[in-house]
C-alpha positions as CSV (number, residue, x, y, z in Angstrom):
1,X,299.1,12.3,-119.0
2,X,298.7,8.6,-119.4
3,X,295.2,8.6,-121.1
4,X,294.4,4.9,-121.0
5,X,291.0,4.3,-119.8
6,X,289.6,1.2,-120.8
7,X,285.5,-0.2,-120.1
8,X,286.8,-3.8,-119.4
9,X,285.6,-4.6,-116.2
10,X,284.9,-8.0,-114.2
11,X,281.4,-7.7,-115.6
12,X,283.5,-7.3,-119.5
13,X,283.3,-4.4,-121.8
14,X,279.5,-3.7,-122.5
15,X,277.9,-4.8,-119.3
16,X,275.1,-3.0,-118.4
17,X,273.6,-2.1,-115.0
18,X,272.1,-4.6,-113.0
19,X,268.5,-3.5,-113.4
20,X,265.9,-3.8,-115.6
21,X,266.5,-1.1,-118.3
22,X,270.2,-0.9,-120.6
23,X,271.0,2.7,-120.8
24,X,269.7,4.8,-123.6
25,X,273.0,7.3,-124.6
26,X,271.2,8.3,-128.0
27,X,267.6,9.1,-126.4
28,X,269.9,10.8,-123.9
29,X,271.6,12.6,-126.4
30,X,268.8,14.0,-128.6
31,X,267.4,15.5,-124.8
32,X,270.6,17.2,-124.2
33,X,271.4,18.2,-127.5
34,X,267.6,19.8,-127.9
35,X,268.1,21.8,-124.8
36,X,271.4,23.5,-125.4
37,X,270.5,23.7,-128.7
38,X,267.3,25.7,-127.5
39,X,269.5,27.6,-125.0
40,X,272.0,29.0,-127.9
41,X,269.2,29.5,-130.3
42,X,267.5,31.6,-127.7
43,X,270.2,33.5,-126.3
44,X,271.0,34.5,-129.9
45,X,267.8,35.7,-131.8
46,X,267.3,39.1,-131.5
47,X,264.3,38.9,-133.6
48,X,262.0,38.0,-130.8
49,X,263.2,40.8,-128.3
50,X,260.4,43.2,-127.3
51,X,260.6,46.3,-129.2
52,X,260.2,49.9,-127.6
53,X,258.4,52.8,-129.2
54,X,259.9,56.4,-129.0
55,X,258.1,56.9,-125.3
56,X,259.6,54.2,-123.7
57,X,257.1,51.3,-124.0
58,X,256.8,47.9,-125.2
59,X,255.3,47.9,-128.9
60,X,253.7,44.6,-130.6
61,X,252.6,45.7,-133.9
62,X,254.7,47.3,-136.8
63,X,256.1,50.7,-135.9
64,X,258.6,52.9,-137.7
65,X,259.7,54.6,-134.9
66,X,261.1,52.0,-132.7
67,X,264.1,51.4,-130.8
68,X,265.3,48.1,-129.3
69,X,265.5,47.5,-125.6
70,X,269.5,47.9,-125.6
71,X,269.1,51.5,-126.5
72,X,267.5,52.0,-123.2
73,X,270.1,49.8,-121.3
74,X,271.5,52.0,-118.5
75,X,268.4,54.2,-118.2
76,X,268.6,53.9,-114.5
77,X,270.5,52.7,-111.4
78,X,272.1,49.6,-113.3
79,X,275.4,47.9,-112.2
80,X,276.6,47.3,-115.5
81,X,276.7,51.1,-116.0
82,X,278.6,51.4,-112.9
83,X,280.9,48.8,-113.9
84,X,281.8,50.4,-117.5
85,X,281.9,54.0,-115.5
86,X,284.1,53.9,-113.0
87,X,287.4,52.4,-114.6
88,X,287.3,54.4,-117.2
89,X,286.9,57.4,-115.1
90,X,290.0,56.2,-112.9
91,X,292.1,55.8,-116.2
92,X,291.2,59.3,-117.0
93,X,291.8,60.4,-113.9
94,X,295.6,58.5,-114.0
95,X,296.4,58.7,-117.1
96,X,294.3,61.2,-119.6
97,X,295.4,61.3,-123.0
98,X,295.5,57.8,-123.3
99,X,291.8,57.4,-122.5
100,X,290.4,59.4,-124.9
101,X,289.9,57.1,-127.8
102,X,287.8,55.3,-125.1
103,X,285.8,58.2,-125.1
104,X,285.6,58.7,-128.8
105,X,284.4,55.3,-129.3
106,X,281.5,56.5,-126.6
107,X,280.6,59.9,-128.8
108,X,280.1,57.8,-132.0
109,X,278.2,54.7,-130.8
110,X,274.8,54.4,-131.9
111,X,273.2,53.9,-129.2
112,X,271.9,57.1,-128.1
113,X,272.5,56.2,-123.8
114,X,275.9,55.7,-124.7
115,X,276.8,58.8,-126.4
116,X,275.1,60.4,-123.5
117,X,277.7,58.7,-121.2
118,X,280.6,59.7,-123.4
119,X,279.5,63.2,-123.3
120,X,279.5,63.4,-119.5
121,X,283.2,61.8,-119.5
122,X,284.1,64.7,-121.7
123,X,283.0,67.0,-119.3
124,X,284.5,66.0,-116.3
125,X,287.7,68.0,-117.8
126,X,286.0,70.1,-120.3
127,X,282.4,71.1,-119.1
128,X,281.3,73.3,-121.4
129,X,281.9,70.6,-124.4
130,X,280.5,67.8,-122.7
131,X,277.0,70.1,-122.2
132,X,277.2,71.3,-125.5
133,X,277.6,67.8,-126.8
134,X,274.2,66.7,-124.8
135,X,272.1,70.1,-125.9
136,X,273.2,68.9,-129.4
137,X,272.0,65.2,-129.2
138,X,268.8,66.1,-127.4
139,X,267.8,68.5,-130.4
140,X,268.4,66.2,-132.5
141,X,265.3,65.6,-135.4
142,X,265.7,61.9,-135.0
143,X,262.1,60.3,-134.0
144,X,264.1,56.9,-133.5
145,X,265.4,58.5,-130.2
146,X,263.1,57.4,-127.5
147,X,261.7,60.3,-125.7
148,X,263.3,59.0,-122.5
149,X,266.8,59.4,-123.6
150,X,266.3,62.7,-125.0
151,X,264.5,63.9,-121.6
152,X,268.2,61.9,-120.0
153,X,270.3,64.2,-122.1
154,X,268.9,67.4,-121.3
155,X,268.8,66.3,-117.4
156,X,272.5,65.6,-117.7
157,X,272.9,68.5,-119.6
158,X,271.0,71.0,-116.9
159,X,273.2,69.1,-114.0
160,X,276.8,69.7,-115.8
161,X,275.5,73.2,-116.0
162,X,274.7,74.0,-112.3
163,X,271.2,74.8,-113.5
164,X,269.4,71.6,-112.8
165,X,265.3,71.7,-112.1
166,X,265.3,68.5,-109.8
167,X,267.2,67.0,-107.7
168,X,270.6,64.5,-107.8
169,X,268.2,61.3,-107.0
170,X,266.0,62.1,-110.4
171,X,269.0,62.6,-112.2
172,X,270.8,59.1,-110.5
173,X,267.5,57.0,-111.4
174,X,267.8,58.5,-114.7
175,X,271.3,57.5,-115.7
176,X,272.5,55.7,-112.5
177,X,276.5,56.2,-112.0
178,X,276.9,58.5,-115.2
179,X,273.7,60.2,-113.6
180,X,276.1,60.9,-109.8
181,X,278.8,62.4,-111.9
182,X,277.0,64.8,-114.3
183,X,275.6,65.8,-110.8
184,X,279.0,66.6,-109.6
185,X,280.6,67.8,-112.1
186,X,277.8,70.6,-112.0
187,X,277.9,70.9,-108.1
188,X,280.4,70.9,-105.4
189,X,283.7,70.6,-107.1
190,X,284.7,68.0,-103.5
191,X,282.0,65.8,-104.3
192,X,283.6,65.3,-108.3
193,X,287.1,65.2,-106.9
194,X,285.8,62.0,-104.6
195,X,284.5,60.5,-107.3
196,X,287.6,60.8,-109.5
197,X,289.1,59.6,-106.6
198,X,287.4,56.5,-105.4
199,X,288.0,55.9,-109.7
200,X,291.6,56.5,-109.3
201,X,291.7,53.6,-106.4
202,X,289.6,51.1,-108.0
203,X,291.9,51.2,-111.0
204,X,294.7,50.9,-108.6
205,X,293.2,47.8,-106.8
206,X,291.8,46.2,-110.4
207,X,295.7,46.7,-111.7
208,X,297.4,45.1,-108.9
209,X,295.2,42.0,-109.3
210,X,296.1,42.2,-112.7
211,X,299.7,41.6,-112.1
212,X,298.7,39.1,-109.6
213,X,297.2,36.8,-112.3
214,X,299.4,37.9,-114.9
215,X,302.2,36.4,-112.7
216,X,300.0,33.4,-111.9
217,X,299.2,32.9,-115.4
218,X,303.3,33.0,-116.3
219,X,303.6,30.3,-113.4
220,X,301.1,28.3,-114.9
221,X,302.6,28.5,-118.0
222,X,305.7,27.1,-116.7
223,X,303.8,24.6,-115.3
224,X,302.0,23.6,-118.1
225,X,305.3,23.1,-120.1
226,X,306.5,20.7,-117.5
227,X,303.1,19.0,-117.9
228,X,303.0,18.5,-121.5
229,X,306.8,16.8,-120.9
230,X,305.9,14.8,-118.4
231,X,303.1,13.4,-120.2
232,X,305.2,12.6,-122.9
233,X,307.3,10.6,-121.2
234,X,304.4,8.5,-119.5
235,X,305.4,10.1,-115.8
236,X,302.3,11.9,-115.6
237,X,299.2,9.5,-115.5
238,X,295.4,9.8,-115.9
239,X,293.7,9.8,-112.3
240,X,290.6,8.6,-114.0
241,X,290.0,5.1,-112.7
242,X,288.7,2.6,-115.4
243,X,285.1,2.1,-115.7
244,X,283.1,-1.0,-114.6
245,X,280.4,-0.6,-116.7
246,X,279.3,1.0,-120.3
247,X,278.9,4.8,-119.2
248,X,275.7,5.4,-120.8
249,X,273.9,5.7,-117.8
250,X,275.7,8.9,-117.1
251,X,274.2,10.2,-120.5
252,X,271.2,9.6,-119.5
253,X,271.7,11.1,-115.6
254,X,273.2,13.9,-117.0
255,X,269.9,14.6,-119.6
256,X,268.1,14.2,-116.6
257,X,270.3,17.1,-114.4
258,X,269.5,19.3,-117.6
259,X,265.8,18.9,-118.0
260,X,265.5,19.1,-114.2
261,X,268.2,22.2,-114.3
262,X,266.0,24.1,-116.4
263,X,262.6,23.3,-114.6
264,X,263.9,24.5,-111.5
265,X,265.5,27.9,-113.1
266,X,262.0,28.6,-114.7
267,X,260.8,28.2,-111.7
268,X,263.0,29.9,-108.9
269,X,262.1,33.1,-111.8
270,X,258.4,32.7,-111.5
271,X,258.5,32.4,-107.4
272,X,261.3,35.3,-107.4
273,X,258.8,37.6,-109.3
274,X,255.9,36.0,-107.1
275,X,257.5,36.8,-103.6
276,X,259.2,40.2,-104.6
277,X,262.7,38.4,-103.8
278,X,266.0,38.4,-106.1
279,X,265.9,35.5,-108.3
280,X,269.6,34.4,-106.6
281,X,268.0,34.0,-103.3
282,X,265.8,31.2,-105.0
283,X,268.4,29.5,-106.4
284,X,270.0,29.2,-102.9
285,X,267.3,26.4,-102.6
286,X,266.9,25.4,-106.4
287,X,270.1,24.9,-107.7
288,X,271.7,22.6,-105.6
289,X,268.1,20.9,-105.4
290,X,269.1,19.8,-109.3
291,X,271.5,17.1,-107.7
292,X,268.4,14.9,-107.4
293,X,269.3,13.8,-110.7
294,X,272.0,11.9,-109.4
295,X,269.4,9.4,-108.0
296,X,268.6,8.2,-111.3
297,X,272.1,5.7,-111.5
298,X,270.5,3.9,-108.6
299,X,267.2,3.6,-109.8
300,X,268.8,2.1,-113.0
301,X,270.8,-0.4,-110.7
302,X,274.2,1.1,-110.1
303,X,275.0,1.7,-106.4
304,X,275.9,4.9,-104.6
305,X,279.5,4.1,-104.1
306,X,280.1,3.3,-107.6
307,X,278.5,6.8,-108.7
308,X,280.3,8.4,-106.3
309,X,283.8,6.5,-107.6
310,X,282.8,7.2,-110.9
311,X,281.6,10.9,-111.0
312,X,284.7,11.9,-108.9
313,X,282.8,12.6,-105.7
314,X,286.2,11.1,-103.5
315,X,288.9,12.4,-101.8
316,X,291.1,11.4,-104.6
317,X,295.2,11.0,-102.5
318,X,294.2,13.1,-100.1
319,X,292.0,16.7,-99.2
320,X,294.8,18.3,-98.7
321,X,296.8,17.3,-101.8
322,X,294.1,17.5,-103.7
323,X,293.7,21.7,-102.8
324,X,296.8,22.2,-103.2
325,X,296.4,20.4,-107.0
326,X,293.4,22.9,-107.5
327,X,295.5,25.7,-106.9
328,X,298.0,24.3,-109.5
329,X,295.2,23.6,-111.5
330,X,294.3,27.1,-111.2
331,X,297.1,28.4,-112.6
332,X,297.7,26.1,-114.9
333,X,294.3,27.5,-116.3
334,X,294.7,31.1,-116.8
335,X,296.9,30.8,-119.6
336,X,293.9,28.7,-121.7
337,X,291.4,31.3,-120.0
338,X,293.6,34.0,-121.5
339,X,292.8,32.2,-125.0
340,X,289.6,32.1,-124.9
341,X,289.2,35.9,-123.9
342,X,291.0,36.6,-126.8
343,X,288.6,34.8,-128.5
344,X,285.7,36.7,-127.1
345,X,286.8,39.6,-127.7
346,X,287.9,38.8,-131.2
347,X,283.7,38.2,-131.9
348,X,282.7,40.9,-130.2
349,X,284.8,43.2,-132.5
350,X,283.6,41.3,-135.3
351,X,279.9,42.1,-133.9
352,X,280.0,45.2,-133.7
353,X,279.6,45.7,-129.5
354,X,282.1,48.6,-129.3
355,X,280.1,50.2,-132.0
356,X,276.8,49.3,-130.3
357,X,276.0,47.0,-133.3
358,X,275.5,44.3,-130.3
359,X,275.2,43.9,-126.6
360,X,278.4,42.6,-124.7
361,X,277.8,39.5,-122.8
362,X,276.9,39.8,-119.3
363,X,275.8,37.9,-116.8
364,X,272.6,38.2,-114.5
365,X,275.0,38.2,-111.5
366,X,275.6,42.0,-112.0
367,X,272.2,43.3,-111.8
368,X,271.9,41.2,-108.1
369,X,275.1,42.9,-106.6
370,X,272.9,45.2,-105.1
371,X,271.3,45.2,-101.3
372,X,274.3,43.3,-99.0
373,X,271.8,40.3,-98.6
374,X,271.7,40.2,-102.0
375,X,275.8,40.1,-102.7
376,X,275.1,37.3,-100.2
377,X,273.3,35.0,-102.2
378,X,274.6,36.1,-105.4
379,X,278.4,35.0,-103.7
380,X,277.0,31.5,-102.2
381,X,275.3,30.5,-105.6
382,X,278.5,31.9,-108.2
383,X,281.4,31.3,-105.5
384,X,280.2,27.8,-103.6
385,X,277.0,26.2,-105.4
386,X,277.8,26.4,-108.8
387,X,281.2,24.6,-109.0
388,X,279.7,22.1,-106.7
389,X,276.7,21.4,-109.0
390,X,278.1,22.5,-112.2
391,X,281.8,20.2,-111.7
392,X,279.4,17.3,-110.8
393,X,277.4,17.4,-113.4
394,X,279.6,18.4,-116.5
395,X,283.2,17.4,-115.4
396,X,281.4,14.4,-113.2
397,X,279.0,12.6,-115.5
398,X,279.4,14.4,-119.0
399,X,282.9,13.9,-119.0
400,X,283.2,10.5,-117.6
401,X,280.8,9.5,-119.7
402,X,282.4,11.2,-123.1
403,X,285.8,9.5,-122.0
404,X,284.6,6.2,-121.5
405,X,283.2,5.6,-124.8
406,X,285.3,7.4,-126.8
407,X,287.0,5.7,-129.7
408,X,290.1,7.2,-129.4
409,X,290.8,6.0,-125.3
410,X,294.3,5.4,-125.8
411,X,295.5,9.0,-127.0
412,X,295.1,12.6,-126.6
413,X,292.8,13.3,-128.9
414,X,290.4,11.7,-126.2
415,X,291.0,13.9,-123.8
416,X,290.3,16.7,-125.6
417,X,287.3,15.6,-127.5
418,X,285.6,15.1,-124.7
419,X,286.9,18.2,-122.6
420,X,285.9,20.1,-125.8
421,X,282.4,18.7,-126.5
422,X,281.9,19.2,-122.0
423,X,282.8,23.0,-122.5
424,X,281.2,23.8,-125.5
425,X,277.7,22.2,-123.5
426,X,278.9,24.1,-120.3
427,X,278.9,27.6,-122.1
428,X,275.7,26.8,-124.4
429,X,273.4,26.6,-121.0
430,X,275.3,30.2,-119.2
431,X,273.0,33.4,-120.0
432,X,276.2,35.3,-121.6
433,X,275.3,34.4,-125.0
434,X,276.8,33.1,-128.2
435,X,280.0,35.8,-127.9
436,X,280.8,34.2,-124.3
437,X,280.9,30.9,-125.6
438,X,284.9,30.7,-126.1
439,X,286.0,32.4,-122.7
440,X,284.1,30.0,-121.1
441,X,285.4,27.1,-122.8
442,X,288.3,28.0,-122.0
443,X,287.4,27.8,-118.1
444,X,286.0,24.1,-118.6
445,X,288.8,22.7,-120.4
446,X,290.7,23.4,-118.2
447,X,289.0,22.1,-115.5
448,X,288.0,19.1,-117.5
449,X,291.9,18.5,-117.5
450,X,292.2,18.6,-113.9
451,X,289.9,15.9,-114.0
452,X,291.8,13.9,-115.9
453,X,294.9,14.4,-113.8
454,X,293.1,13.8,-110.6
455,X,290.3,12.3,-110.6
456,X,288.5,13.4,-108.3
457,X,286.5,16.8,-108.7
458,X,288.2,18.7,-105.5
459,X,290.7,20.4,-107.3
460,X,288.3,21.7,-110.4
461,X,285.8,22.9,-107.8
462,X,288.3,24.5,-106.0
463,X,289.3,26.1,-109.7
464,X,286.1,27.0,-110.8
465,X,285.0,28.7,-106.9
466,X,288.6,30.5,-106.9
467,X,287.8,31.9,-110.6
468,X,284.1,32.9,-109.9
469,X,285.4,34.9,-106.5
470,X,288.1,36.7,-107.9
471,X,285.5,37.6,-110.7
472,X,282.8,38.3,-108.1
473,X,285.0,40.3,-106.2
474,X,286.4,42.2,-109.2
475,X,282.6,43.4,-109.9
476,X,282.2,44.2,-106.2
477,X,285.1,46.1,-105.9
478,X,284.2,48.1,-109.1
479,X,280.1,48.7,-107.9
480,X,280.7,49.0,-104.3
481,X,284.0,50.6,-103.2
């Protein structure tokens, strides 16, 4: 990849925009530096959470019998719980012994909910264990237990037993999928063989796509390699056209996308909450409203068509050989996506999440895969808006910008600098948290480099839509089938 970019234009090497104002890159910098700062420093402090006293509500003074909010996590019909749930089932069902360190891990966590879980795993093939286990955990003399999980244990307990004194719906709102099968391993022995069933074919399903990608991902590799030589010997070339002007316009357009970004999220909450309405149906509206932003290059005195050459908003050779580049591109990324999932899953061991030390990161997405309208909106905004907003705003401006006034423009070290510095910004502003942050770096690298190959931003759209469907689909599969 021929990484020469250079700022000399027919207006020279520093010329500013024809209006008024110079561009401001350092204001713009301390703005977008304060706001993913804030966005990591939030998404990490634990200290400020809401605390819950032993009956379930939210405490504000100084209690010693308290239990944070993750302790309660799956208390109720929640797709994460359906998500962890059903695999594991289906690998129990497939293949027991080799499952039941999973479980283990369950019995010893210190969160209360999932012990719970791991007991009613435990009892799909050894009932009278798996009850005993809940009796035992319900009477336990711990007043750090909230009241609501102990009530949870001795439902599931009662339902395992055939001896339950409400009905399946109680029990479901209780301890949502875990909450069905304690049901059914206590009732009709047909409606726990349909379960272990529909577990059996999701695991099937989730391990076919899994050799799907893993031969993608040994494709890409391949085609990575013959990247890397090609680039070597100068065949391969940067599809970045040079810059007519100093980039730090697109600084400042891009602080304005992130302050504007932020605005509009705070907002499509508020009017969610407001209306009674999912908070992805909002952001139907909202989020590809934040594209205003790119207004503010003209008001400065660029033109349309030189933002639009310049983010990558063209056709690049071709729509059709640009697709066909994203799909390259796409497989060309899993081996770097496989990286950084290593990575995450490296800090979450070092966290503490198995343990229940720490949450795993998630995403809101899950909890809105509910109603079909909802899937709707959740699959427009993750599958269609967000690589068209987010690849415009992070591989568009924040990247073109970071390569053009890079001081290294003639070598690698550009090129990943700035790819690096993109992603690292990209995963501060998601809601998975600080333990995300490497898997999806690993995402916008890669895309960032498709960039750099192409040019224009079909191809990484096309990447980041074809990842955040299969994922999408994965979770639907899991919830819903």
């Amino acid at each position: 990849m021929d990484t020469r970019l250079s700022n000399q234009g027919p207006e020279g090497p520093d010329a500013a925009p024809s209006g008024p104002f110079r561009p401001h890159p350092w204001i713009a910098w301390f703005v977008v530096l304060l706001v993913a700062g804030g966005s990591i420093a939030l998404q990490s402090m634990d200290a400020t959470a809401p605390i819950v006293d032993a009956e379930g509500e939210i405490e504000t003074g100084n209690a010693s019998h308290i239990q944070e909010p993750s302790d309660l996590a799956g208390l109720g019909d929640d797709a994460m719980v359906t998500i962890q749930g059903r695999p594991l089932l289906g690998m129990m069902t497939l293949v027991p012994s080799e499952f039941e360190s999973e479980i283990d891990k369950l019995l010893v966590n210190r969160q209360p909910v999932q012990q719970i879980r791991g007991w009613i795993l435990l009892g799909v093939n050894d009932p009278d264990a798996g009850i005993k286990g809940l009796r035992e955990l319900a009477s336990l003399d711990d007043k750090t237990v909230p009241v609501k999980v102990v009530t949870a244990a001795l439902h599931a307990a009662e339902a395992m037993a055939g001896d339950p004194s409400f009905d399946e719906a109680h029990l479901q709102s209780e301890l949502g999928w875990f909450g069905n099968l304690a049901w059914a391993i206590g009732g009709d022995s047909a409606e726990l063989e349909a379960m272990q069933n529909s577990a059996r074919n999701v695991v099937i399903v989730l391990a076919i796509g899994i050799c799907v990608l893993a031969l993608s991902a040994l494709a890409g590799l391949v085609l990575g390699i013959i990247a890397l030589v090609k680039i070597n010997d100068g065949s391969l070339r940067s599809g970045l056209q040079p810059p007519d002007m100093l980039h730090g316009l697109y600084a400042e357009t891009f602080a304005v996308w992130l302050v504007l970004f932020n605005v509009l999220s705070i907002a499509a909450v508020i009017i969610a909450t407001e209306i009674g309405a999912a908070p992805f149906t909002v952001l139907l509206v909202f989020f590809p409203a934040s594209l205003f932003a790119l207004v503010w290059p003209s008001l400065r005195g660029s033109t349309l068509a030189r933002t639009c050459a310049d983010i990558g908003w063209t056709q690049g050779r071709g729509i059709v050989r640009e697709i066909g580049a994203g799909i390259v591109g796409w497989m060309g990324m899993l081996p770097i996506q496989f990286i950084g999932i290593v990575c995450t899953l490296t800090l979450m061991a070092i966290a503490g999440v198995a343990e229940g030390d720490t949450d795993a990161p998630t995403h809101p997405i899950i909890d809105a895969l509910g109603d079909p309208f909802a899937v709707f909106t959740a699959f427009m905004v993750a599958v269609v808006l967000a690589p068209i907003v987010e690849e415009t705003v992070f591989r568009g401006l924040l990247y073109r910008q970071l390569r053009s006034v890079s001081r290294f423009r003639r070598g690698a070290i550009s090129v990943l600098a700035s790819a690096s510095i993109t992603g690292l910004l990209f995963a501060a502003i998601h809601p998975q948290g600080v333990l995300g942050i490497p898997a999806l770096m690993s995402i916008a690298i890669a895309v960032a480099f498709a960039r750099e190959w192409r040019g224009s931003l079909i191809a990484p759209m096309l990447m980041h839509a074809m990842n955040n469907a299969m994922a999408v689909t994965a979770m639907l599969i899991i919830i819903k089938w």
